[in-house]
C-alpha positions in Angstrom: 32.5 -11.2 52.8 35.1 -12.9 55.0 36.2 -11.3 58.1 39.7 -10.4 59.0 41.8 -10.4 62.2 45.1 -10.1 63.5 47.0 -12.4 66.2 49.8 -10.8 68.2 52.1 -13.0 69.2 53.8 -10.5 72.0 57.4 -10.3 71.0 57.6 -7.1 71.6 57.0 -3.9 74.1 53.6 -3.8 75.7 53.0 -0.4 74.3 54.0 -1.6 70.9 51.1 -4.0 71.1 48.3 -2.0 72.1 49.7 0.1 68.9 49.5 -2.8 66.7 46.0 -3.4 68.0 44.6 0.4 67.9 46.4 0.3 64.0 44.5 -2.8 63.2 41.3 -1.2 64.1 42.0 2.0 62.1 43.2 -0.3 59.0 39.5 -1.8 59.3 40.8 -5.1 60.7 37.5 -6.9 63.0 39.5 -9.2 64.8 42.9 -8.9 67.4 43.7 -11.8 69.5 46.9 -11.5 71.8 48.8 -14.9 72.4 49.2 -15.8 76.4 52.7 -16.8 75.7 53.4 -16.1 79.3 57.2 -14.9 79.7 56.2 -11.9 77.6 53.8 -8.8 78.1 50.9 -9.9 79.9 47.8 -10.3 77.9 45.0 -8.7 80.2 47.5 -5.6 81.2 47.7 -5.9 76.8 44.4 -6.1 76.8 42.7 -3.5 79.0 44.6 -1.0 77.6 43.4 -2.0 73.9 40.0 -2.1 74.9 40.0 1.1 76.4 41.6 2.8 73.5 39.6 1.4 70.6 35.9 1.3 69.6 34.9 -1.6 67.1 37.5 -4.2 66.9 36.8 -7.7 68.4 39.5 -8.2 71.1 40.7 -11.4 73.2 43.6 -14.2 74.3 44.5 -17.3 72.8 45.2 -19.2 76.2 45.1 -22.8 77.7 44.2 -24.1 80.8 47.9 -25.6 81.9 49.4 -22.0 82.7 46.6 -20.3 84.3 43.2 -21.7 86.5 40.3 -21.3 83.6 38.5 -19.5 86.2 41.1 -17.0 86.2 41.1 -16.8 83.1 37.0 -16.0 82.7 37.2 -13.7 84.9 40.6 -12.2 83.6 38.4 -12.6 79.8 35.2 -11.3 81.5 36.7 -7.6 82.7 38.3 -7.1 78.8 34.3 -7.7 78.0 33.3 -5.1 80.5 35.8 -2.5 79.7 35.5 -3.1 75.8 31.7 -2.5 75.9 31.1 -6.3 74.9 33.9 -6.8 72.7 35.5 -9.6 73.7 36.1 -13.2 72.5 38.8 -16.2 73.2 40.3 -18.6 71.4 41.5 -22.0 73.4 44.0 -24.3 72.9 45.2 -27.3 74.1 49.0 -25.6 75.4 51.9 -26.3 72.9 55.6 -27.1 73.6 56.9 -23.6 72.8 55.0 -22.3 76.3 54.7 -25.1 78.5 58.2 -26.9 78.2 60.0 -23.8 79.6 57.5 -24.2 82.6 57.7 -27.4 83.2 54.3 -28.3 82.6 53.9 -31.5 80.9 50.9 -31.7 78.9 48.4 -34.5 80.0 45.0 -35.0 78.7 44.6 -32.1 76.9 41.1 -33.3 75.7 40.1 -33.2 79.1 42.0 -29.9 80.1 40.3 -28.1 77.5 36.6 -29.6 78.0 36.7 -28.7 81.4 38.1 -25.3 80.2 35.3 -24.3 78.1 32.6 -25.7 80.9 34.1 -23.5 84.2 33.9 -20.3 81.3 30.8 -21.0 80.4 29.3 -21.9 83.3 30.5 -18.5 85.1 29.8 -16.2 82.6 26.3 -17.3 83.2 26.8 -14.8 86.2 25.2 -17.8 89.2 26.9 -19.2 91.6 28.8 -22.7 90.7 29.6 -25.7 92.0 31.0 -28.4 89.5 33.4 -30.9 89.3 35.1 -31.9 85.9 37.9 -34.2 85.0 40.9 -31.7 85.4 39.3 -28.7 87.3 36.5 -27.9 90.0 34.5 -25.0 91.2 33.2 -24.7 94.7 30.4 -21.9 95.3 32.3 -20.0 92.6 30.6 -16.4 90.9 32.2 -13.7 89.2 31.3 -10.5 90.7 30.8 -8.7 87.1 27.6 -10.9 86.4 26.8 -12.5 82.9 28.5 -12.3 80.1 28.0 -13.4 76.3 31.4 -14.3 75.4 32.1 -15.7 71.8 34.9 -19.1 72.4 36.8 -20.5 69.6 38.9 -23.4 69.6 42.3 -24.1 67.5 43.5 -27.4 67.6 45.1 -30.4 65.7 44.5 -33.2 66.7 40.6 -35.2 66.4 39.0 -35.4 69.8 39.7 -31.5 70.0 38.0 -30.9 66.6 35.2 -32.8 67.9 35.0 -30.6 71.1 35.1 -27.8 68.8 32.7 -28.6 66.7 29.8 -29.5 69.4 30.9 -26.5 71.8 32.8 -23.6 70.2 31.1 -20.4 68.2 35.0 -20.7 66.0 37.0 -23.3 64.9 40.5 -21.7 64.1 42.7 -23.8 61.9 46.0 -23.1 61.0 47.4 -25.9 58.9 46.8 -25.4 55.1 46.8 -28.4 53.3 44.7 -30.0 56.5 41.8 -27.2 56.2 39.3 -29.8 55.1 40.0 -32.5 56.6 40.1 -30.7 60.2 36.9 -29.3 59.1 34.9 -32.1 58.3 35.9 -33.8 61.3 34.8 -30.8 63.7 31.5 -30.6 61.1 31.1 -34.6 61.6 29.7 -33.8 65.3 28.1 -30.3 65.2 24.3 -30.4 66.5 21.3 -29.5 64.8 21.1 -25.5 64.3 24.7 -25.3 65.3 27.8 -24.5 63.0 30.9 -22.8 64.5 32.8 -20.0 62.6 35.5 -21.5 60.4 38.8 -19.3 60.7 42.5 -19.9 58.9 45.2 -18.3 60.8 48.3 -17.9 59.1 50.9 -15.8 57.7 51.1 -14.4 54.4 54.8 -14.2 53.3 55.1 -11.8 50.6 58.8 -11.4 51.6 61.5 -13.6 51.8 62.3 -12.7 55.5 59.0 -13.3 56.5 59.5 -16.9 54.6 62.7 -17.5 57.1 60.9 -16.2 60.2 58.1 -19.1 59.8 60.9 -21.4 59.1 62.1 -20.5 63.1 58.2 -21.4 64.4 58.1 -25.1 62.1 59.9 -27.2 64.0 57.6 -26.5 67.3 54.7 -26.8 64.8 55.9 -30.0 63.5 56.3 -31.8 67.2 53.1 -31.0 68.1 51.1 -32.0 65.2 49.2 -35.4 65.2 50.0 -37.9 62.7 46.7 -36.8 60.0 48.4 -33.4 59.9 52.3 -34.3 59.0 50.9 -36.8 56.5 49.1 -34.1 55.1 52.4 -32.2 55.1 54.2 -35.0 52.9 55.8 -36.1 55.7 56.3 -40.1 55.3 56.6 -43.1 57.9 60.2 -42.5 59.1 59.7 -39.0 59.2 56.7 -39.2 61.4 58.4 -41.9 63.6 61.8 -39.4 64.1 59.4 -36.2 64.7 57.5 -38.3 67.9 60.6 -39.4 69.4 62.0 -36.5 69.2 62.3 -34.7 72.5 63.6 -30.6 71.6 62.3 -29.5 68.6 65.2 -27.4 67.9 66.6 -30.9 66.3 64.1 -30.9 63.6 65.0 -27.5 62.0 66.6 -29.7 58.8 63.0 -30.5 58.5 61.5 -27.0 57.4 62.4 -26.8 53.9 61.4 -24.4 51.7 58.6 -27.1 50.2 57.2 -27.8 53.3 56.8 -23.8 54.0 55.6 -23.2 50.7 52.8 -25.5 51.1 52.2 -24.5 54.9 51.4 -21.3 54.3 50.2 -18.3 51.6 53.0 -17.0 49.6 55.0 -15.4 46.7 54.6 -11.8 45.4 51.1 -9.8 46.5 50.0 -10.6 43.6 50.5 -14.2 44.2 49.4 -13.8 47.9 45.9 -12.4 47.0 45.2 -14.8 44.4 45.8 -17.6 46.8 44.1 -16.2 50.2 41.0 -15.4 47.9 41.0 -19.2 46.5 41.8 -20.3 50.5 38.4 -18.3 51.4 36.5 -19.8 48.9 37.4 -23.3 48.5 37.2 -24.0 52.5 34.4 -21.4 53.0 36.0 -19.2 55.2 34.7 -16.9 57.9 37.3 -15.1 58.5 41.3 -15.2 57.9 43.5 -14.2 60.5 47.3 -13.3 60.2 50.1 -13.5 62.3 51.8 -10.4 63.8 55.6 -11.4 65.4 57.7 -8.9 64.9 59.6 -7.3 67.5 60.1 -4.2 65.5 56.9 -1.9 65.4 57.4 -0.1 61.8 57.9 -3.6 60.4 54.7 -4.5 62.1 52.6 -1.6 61.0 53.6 -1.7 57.5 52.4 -6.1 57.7 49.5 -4.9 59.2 48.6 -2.3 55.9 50.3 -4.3 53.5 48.5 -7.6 54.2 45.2 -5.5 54.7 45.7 -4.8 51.2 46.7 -8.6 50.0 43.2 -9.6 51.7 41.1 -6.8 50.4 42.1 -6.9 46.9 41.8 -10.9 46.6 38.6 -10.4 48.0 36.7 -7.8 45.4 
């Protein structure tokens, strides 16, 4: 039976997310990632909390390595593990434009970034003492001081050479493009090693409202500039189109681009009804592990009633 999870993206009060995550877990949601989206509440303050007020849900960032050192980060990811009992997880990605252009961080060799990422977590969760040089990063006589951890790592990502990484190092690969499920999935498959086949996740929304149809429309155009060419073709998106969406520099300018078509398509929607019929055929045509859903709201009531409500949608197309 597929999983289910919840990603916060922080919008809102610190206490309303450790609410939406203690919620989640009451629900019977298995999964709450917060986003590191870093001008909002801080996702280890978010995250201790959480773990210290719930007993079974699997809890962890989605974070890069362009806003903080990854060895920060492990050992940021590594006390969540400690204080949740062994409950937590992270899911990398390469950075996108909606957290790193306000920052001024320009984002070069992402491939490389998030390789060496994965190898400084790994290697100091292992609890020994490191020294290591990789393309982007380096450790010198570095050890956390909580020991070895077994901490689960997915990777979301677009683009090929990251699907690749995914496949031969993650335990998850999280995709969040619909109509590009299978082709993002053979590719990370294409390079998976004997014995070893990562998790395959969909995180998305499910719009079973009309508002929730125009709030996605605010997050496309960000999607749609950060997207490799495979994935905007896969969108219906043709050669011009493709050509003005690299070359263009904010992607405020390509809001005429997310048209109700191109949501539809993007994402599950229509009446519950509708919703459940299509997440179920999602789950079983791409042989889904788990589905994940987006949580944005900066109102909490709104929030809680997504968090039941989609509970619901998922459940019932899953019977």
């Amino acid at each position: 039976m597929v999983k289910v999870g919840i990603h916060i993206v922080p919008l809102m009060a610190a206490s309303d997310v450790i609410d939406i995550a203690i919620s989640a877990e009451r629900i019977g949601y298995d999964y709450c990632l917060v986003a590191d989206e870093g001008f909002h509440p801080d996702i280890y303050a978010c995250l201790g909390a959480i773990a210290r007020e719930t007993e079974r849900i699997t809890i962890g960032p989605v974070t890069n390595g362009y806003t903080r050192h990854p060895a920060v980060t492990a050992a940021g990811i590594a006390t969540v593990n400690e204080l949740s009992d062994g409950r937590a997880f992270v899911t990398l990605v390469a950075g996108g434009s909606m957290v790193l252009d306000p920052m001024g961080i320009d984002r070069n060799r992402p491939y490389r970034v998030l390789r060496d990422t994965v190898q400084v977590m790994k290697a100091l969760w292992s609890g020994e003492s490191i020294t290591w040089q990789g393309d982007t990063h380096r450790l010198s006589s570095a050890q956390l001081s909580s020991g070895s951890h077994a901490i689960p790592i997915w990777i979301s990502s677009r683009g090929p050479l990251l699907l690749k990484l995914a496949g031969r190092e993650a335990d998850g690969v999280l995709l969040t493009v619909k109509p590009d499920l299978d082709a993002s999935f053979e590719i990370a498959a294409a390079v998976s090693g004997s014995g070893h086949e990562p998790e395959r996740i969909y995180l998305g929304r499910i719009c079973y409202t009309p508002e929730m149809f125009d709030e996605q429309r605010r997050t496309m155009p960000y999607i749609l500039k950060d997207s490799p060419e495979r994935v905007l073709r896969s969108l219906g998106f043709d050669d011009s189109q493709i050509e003005r969406i690299a070359n263009t520099a904010d992607a405020a300018d390509l809001d005429d681009l997310a048209t109700d078509a191109l949501l539809t398509q993007y994402q599950i929607n229509g009446s519950p009804e509708a919703c459940a019929e299509q997440a179920a055929a999602l789950v079983s045509e791409h042989r889904l592990d788990t589905l994940m859903v987006d949580v944005l709201s900066p109102d909490l009531d709104e929030n809680l009633d997504l968090l039941q409500r989609t509970y619901n949608i998922i459940t019932d197309g899953r019977r």
